[in-house]
C-alpha positions as CSV (number, residue, x, y, z in Angstrom):
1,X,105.8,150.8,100.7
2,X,106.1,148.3,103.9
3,X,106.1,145.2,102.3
4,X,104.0,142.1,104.4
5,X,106.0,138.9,105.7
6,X,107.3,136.6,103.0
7,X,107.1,138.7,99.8
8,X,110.2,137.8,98.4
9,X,113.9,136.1,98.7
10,X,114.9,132.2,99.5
11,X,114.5,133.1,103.1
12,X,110.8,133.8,102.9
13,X,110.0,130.5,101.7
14,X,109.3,128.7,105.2
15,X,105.4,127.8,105.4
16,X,104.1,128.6,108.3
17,X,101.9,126.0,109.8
18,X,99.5,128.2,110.7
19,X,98.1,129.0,107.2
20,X,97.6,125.1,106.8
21,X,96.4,124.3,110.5
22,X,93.4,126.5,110.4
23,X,92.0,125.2,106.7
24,X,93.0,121.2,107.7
25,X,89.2,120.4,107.8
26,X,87.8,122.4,104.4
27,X,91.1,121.6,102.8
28,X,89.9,118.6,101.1
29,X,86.7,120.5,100.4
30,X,87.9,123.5,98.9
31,X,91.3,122.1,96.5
32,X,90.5,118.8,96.8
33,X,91.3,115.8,94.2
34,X,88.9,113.6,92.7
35,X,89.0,109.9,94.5
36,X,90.0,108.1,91.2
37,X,92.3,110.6,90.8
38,X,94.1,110.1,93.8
39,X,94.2,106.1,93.6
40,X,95.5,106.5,90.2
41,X,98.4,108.6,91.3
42,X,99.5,106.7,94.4
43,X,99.4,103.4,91.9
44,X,101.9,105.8,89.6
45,X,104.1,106.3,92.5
46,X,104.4,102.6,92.9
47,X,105.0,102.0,89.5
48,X,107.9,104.4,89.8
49,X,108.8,102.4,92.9
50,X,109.5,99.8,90.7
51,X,111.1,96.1,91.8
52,X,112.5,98.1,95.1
53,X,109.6,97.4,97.2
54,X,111.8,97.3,100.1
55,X,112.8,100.8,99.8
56,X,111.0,103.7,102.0
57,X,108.5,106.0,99.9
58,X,108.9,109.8,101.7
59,X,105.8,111.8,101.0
60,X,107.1,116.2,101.6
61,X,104.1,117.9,102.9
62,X,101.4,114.5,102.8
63,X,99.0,117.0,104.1
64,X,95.4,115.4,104.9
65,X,96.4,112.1,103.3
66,X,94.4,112.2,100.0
67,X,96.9,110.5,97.6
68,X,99.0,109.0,101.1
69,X,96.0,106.9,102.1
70,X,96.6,104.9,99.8
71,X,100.1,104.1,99.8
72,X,99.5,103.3,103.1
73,X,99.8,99.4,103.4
74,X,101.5,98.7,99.7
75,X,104.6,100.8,100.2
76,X,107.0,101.3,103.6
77,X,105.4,104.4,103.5
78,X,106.0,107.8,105.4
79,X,104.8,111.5,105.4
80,X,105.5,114.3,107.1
81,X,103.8,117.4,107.4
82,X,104.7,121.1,109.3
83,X,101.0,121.5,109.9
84,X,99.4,119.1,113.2
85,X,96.1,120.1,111.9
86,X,96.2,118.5,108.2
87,X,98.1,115.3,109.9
88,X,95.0,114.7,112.1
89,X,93.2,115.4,109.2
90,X,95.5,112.4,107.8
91,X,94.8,110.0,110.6
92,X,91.4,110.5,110.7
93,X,91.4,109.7,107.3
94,X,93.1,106.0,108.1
95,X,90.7,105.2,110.9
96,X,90.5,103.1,113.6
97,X,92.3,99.4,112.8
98,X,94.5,100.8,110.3
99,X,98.1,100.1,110.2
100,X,100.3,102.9,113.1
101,X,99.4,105.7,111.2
102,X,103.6,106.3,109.3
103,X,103.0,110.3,110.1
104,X,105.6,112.7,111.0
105,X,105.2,116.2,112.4
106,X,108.1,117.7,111.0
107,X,109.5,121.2,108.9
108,X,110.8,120.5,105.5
109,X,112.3,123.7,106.0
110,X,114.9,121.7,107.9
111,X,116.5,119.1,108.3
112,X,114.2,116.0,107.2
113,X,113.9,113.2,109.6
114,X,115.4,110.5,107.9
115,X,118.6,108.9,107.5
116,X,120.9,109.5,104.9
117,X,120.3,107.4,101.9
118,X,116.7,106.0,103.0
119,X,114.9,106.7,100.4
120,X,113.6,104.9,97.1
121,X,111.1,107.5,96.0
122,X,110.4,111.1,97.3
123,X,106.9,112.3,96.5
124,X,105.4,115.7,97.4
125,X,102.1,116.8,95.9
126,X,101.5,120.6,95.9
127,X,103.3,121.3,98.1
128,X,107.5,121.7,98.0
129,X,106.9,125.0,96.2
130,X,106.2,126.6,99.8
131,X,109.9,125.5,100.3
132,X,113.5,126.8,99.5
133,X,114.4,124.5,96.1
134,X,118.0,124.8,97.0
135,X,117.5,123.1,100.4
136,X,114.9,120.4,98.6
137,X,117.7,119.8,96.6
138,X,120.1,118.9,99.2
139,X,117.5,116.9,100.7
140,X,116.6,114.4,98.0
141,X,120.5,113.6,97.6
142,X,120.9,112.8,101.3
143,X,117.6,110.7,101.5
144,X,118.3,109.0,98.4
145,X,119.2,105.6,98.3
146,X,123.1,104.3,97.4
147,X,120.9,102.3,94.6
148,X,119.5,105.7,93.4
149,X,116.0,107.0,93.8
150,X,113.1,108.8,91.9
151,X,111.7,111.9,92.5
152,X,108.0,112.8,91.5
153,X,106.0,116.1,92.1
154,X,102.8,116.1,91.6
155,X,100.5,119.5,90.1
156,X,97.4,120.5,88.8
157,X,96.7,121.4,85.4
158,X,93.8,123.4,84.3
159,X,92.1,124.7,80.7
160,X,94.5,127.8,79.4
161,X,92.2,130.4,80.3
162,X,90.0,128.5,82.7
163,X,88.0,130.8,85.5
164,X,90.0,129.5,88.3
165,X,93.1,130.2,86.0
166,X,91.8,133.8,85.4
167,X,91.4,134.6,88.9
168,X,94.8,133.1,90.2
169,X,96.6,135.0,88.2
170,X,94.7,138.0,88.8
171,X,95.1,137.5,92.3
172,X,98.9,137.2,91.9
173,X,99.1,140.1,90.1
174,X,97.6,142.5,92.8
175,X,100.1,140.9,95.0
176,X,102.8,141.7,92.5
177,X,101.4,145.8,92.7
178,X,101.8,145.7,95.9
179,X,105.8,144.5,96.0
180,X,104.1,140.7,97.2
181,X,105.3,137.8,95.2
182,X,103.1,134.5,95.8
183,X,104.6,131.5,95.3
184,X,103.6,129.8,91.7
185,X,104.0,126.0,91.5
186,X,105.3,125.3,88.2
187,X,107.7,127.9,88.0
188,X,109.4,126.9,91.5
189,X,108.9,123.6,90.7
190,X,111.2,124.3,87.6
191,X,113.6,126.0,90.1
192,X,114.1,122.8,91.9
193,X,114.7,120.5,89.2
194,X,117.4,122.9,87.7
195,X,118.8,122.8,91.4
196,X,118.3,118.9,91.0
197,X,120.1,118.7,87.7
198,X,122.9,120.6,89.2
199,X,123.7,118.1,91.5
200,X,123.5,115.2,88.5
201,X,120.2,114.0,88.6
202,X,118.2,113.8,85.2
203,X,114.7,114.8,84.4
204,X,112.2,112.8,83.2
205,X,109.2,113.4,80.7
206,X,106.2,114.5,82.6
207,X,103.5,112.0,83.1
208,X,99.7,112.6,82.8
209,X,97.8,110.8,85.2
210,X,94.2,111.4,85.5
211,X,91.5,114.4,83.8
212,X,88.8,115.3,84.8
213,X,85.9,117.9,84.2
214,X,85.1,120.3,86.8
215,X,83.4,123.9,86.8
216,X,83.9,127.2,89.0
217,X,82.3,130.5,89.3
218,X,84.7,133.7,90.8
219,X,82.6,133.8,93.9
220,X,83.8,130.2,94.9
221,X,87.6,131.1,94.5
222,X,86.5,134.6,96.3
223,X,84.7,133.0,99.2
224,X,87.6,130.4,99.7
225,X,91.0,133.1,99.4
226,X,88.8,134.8,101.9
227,X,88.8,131.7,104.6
228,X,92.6,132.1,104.4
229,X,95.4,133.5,106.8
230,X,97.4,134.3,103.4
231,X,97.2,134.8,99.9
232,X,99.1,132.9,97.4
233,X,100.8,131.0,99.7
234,X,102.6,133.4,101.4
235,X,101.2,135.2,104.7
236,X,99.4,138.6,104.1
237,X,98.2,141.6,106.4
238,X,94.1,141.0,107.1
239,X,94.0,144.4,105.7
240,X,96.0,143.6,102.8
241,X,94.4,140.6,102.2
242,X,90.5,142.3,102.3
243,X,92.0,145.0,99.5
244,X,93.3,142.2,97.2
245,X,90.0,140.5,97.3
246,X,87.4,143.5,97.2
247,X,89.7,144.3,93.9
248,X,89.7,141.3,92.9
249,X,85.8,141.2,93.7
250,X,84.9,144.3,91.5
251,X,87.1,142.9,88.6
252,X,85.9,139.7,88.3
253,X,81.9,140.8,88.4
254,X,83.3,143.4,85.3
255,X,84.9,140.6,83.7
256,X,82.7,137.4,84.0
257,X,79.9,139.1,83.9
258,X,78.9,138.7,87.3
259,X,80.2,136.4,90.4
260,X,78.1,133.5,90.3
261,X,78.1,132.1,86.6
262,X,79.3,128.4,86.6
263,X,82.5,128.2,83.9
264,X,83.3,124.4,82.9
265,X,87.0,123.5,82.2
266,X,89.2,120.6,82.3
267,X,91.9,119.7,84.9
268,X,94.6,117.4,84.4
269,X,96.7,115.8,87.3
270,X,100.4,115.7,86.2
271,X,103.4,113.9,87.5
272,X,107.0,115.4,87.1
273,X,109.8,112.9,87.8
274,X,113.4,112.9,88.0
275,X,115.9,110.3,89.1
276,X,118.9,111.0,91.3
277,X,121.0,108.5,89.8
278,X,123.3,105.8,92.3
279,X,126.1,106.4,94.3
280,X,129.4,106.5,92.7
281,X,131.3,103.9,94.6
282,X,134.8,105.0,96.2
C-alpha cells in the first residue's frame, strides 16, 4: 500500500504551513479556548516566570495569539509561528496601538531565531507535538538561560470517553489501517520530556489550570476534519481523507445513535513543566 506524506519516522514531523494557513481564520472558532481560560494560563506562565521578569518568554507555535495576547505587555514576550496566516490572525488580534506586535515568522523545525541562552521560559500550547522532540530538545538547552529556565506545554484534557474523545481516536485508528500514524499530543509530548530528561532537566508535577464544561455532537468534529488539508495532523491525500471521514461518518451515526445529538463533557486545560536546570560553570 502507498503510504501518504508524513505517516511515519522523525523526519515526517515538519508541519507544513499550509495545513495551518488555510484554517488561521476558523481556528479559534473550531478548537478554540475559553477566554478565562486563556488569561488564566498566560497568568501561570508568569507565575513560572517567577522573580526573572527580565528574562525573554518564547512562545513555539503562538499560533493566532489566544493565550500570547496576553503576555503581551507583562512579559519581554516573543512568538513565532511557521504559518503567516495564524500570525496575522495574531496581530489582528493585538490591534491597532498595541505594543510592535513581538511575532516571528519562523520553522521550529529549524534552527529557532534566538540566541543561545535567551530564554527564561519556553511555552508552546498544542503545538510542539507537530515537531521532531529530539530537535525540541536541543532547542530548549540552547535557548535556555545560564540562570536555567522552565519549560511548560500546554494540552487539553477531556471526559475519558467524551464524544470528541470517541471520534479522535476513531479517526486515528483508520489512519492507523491505512499504514498513517497521526501525531497524538500527550504521547509525543512524553517523548520530548524523556529527550529533555536525557539532557538533565527534571520534570515537574503537571498543573491544572482551568475546566470547563463544553458539549459536541459527531457531525461538528465531521464537518470541521472535513475543512482540513490533513488529518491528524499530518497531511493526507483529498481521497484519502474523504474515505476516513465517510467511515468515520457511517460509524459514528451507528454508534451515537445518529450525527447530531449534543454529548456534554468536561475539559480540563493542563500545564506540563519542566526545568532545565543552570549552567554548570567552567
Amino acid at each position: 500500500m502507498r503510504k501518504d506524506p508524513g505517516a511515519s519516522g522523525e523526519a515526517s514531523h515538519t508541519a507544513s504551513p499550509e495545513l495551518f494557513d488555510g484554517q488561521a481564520v476558523s481556528f479559534d472558532r473550531r478548537t478554540g479556548l475559553p477566554e478565562d481560560c486563556c488569561r488564566a494560563v498566560a497568568g501561570k506562565v508568569l507565575e513560572f516566570a517567577g522573580k526573572n521578569v527580565d528574562g525573554l518568554v518564547v512562545e513555539v507555535g503562538c499560533g493566532t495569539g489566544q493565550i500570547g495576547r496576553w503576555l503581551v505587555g507583562p512579559a519581554r514576550y516573543v512568538g513565532f509561528d511557521f504559518s503567516l496566516n495564524m500570525l496575522r490572525e495574531f496581530r489582528r488580534r493585538l490591534g491597532a496601538g498595541q505594543i510592535p506586535s513581538p511575532l516571528i515568522h519562523a520553522d521550529a523545525n529549524a534552527t529557532w531565531p534566538f540566541a543561545d541562552g535567551a530564554a527564561a521560559v519556553v511555552f508552546s500550547s498544542r503545538a510542539v507535538h507537530l515537531l521532531g522532540h529530539e530537535h525540541v530538545a536541543a532547542e530548549i538547552f540552547r535557548l535556555a538561560s545560564p540562570d536555567g529556565a522552565t519549560v511548560l506545554l500546554g494540552r487539553v484534557e477531556r471526559t475519558h470517553g467524551s464524544v470528541r474523545e470517541r471520534m479522535a481516536r476513531e479517526m486515528n485508528e483508520r489512519l492507523r489501517r491505512r499504514g498513517l500514524k497521526g501525531r497524538r499530543g500527550e504521547r509525543r509530548n512524553r517523548r520530548l520530556f524523556e529527550a529533555c530528561e536525557r539532557l538533565g532537566a527534571k520534570t515537574l508535577e503537571p498543573v491544572q489550570v482551568a475546566t470547563w464544561n463544553a458539549s459536541a455532537s459527531p457531525r461538528q468534529s465531521l464537518e470541521s476534519w472535513r475543512s482540513l488539508k490533513g488529518l491528524g495532523g499530518i497531511p493526507v491525500t483529498a481521497e484519502t481523507r474523504a474515505a476516513v471521514l465517510d467511515e468515520l461518518e457511517a460509524w459514528a451515526a451507528a454508534e451515537f445513535g445518529g450525527l447530531d445529538g449534543e454529548f456534554d463533557f468536561e475539559e480540563t486545560y493542563v500545564l506540563s513543566p519542566l526545568r532545565v536546570p543552570p549552567a554548570r560553570k567552567a
